[in-house]
C-alpha positions as CSV (number, residue, x, y, z in Angstrom):
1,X,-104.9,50.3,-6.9
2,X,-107.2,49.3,-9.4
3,X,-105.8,52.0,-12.1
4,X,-102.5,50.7,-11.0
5,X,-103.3,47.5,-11.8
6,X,-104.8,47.7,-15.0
7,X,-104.0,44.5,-17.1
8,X,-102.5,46.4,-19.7
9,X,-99.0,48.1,-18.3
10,X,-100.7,47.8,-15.1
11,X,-97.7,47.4,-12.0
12,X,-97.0,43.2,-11.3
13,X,-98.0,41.6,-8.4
14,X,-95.6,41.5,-6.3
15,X,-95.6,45.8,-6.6
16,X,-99.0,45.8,-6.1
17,X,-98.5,43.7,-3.0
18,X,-96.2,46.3,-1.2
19,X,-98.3,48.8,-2.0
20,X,-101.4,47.2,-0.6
21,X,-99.1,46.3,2.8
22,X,-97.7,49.7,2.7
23,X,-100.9,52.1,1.9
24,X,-103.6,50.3,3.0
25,X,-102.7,47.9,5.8
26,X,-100.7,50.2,7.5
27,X,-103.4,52.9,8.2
28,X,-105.9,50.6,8.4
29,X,-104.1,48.8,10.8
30,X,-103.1,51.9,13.4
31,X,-103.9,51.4,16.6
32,X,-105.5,48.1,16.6
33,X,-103.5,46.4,19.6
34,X,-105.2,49.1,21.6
35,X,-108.3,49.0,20.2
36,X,-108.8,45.9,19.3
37,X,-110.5,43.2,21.6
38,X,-112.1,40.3,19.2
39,X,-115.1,42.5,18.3
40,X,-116.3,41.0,15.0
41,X,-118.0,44.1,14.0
42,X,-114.5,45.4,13.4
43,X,-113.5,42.4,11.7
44,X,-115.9,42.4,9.2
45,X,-114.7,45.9,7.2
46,X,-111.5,45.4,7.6
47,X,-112.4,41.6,6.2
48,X,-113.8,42.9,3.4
49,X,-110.9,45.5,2.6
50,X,-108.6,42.6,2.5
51,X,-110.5,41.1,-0.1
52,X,-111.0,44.0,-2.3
53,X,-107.3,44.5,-1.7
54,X,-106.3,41.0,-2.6
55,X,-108.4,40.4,-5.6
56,X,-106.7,43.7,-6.9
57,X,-103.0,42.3,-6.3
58,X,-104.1,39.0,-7.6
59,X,-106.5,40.0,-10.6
60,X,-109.1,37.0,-9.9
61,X,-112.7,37.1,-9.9
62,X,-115.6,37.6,-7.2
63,X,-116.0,34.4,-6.7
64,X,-112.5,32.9,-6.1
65,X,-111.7,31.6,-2.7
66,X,-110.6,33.8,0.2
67,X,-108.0,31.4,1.8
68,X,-106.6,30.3,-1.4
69,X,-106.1,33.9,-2.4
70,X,-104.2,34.5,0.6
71,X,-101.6,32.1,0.5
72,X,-101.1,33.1,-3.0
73,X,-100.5,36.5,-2.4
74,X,-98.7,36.2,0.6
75,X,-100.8,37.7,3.1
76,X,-101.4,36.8,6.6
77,X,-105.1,35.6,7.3
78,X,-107.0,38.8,9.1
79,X,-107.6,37.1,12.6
80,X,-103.6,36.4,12.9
């Protein structure tokens, strides 16, 4: 994604949105109603691959906020 995204001729947005929701949340999503039981040691990497992920579509910096980020890409909040 990130050579994808590159700032130059790099893919917009809303491209790299799909791609994140259909390469990346999809397989790192498998399985997880059967797996999954509120255990926050899961939460946290897949946590922190939602926020590489969205400060790739976005093309903020380190420090912006993680909500904010979400509602303006369009992504539903990890615990939902």
């Amino acid at each position: 994604m990130t050579r994808l995204a590159s700032s130059g001729q790099g893919l917009s947005p809303f491209a790299l949105r799909q791609l994140y929701l259909a390469c990346v949340t999809s397989i790192a999503d498998y399985g997880s109603p059967i797996w999954w039981r509120g255990q926050a040691r899961f939460k946290r990497p897949l946590q922190a691959l939602q926020n590489i992920g969205l400060r790739k579509i976005l093309g903020v910096f380190k420090t912006a906020f993680i909500a904010l980020m979400e509602v303006e890409a369009a992504l539903a909040p990890l615990n939902i």
